[in-house]
C-alpha positions in Angstrom: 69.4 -13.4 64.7 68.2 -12.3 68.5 71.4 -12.4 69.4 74.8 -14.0 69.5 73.6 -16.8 72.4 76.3 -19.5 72.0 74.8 -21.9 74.8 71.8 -22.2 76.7 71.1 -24.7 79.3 67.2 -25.6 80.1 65.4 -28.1 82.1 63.8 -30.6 80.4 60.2 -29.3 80.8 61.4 -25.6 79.3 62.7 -28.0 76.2 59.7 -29.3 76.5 57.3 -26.1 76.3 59.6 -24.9 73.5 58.8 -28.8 71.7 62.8 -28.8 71.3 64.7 -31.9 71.7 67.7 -32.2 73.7 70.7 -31.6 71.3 74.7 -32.3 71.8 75.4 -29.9 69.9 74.3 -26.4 72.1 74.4 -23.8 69.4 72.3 -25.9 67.1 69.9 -26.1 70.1 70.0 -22.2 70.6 69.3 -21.9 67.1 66.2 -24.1 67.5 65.0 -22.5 70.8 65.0 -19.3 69.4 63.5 -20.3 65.8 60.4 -21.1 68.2 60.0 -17.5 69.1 56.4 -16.3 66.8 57.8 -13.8 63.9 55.5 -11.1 65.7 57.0 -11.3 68.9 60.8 -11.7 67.7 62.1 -8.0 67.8 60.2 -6.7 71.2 61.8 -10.3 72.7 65.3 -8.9 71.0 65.2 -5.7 72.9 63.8 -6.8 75.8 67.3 -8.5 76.1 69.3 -5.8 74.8 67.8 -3.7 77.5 68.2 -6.2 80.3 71.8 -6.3 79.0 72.7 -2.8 78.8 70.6 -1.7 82.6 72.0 -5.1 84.0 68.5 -5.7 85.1 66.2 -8.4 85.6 63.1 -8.6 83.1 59.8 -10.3 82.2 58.6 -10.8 78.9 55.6 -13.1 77.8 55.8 -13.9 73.6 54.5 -16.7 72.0 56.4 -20.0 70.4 55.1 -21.7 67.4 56.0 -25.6 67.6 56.7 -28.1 65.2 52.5 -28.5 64.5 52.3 -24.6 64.3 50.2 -24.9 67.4 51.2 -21.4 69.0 52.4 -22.0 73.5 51.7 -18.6 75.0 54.9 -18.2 77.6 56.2 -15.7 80.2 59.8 -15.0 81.0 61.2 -13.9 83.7 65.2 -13.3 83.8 67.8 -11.3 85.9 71.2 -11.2 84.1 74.0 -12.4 86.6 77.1 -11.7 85.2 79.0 -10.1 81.9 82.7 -11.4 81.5 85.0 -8.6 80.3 84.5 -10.6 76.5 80.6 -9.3 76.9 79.5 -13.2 77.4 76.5 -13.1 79.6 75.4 -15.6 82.2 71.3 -15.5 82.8 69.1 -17.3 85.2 65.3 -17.0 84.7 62.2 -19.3 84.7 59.8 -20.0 81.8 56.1 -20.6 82.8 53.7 -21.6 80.4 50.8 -19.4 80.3 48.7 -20.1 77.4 45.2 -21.3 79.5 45.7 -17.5 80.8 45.9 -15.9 77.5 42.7 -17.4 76.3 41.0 -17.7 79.5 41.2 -14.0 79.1 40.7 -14.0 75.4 37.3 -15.7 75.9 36.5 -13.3 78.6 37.3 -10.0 76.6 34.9 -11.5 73.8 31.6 -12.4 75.7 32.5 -8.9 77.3 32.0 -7.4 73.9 
């Protein structure tokens, strides 16, 4: 796994741009959150928050989510970590923005650049 996320609260759009329903049950949502994350992308997103974790810093990643069609959601991160507890649980507050008319806006550009 990422890591050992046992909850994860997010608006309804960010549930949205991940094409995750609402679940009662939190760690079963966690689980399908993070299942979104592309193969590809999975470790640098993994250290990315081991890194945030360990410099207590804020970060920005961008990594890409494969939904339910296997249509791939290009998405940028941005977190700070707020608080450890002394049982290393972590509270986060961040903002997903989805930015997948960027990527290939610039895709397309980079290729009639060629």
């Amino acid at each position: 796994g990422i890591l050992n996320i046992l909850s994860m609260e997010m608006s309804d759009q960010a549930l949205a741009i991940f094409d995750v329903e609402a679940q009662e049950d939190a760690g079963a949502q966690v689980r399908e959150v993070i299942s979104r994350i592309h193969p590809d992308d999975a470790p640098r997103v993994r250290e990315t928050w081991r890194e945030s974790r360990a410099r207590h810093a804020e970060h920005v990643v961008e990594y890409r989510i494969v939904r339910r069609d296997k249509s791939v959601t290009h998405v940028q991160v941005k977190e700070k970590l707020d608080h450890i507890d002394d049982d290393g649980v972590m509270t986060m507050f961040g903002t997903l923005k989805d930015i997948t008319q960027w990527v290939e806006s610039n895709q397309a550009i980079q290729t009639a650049l060629l």
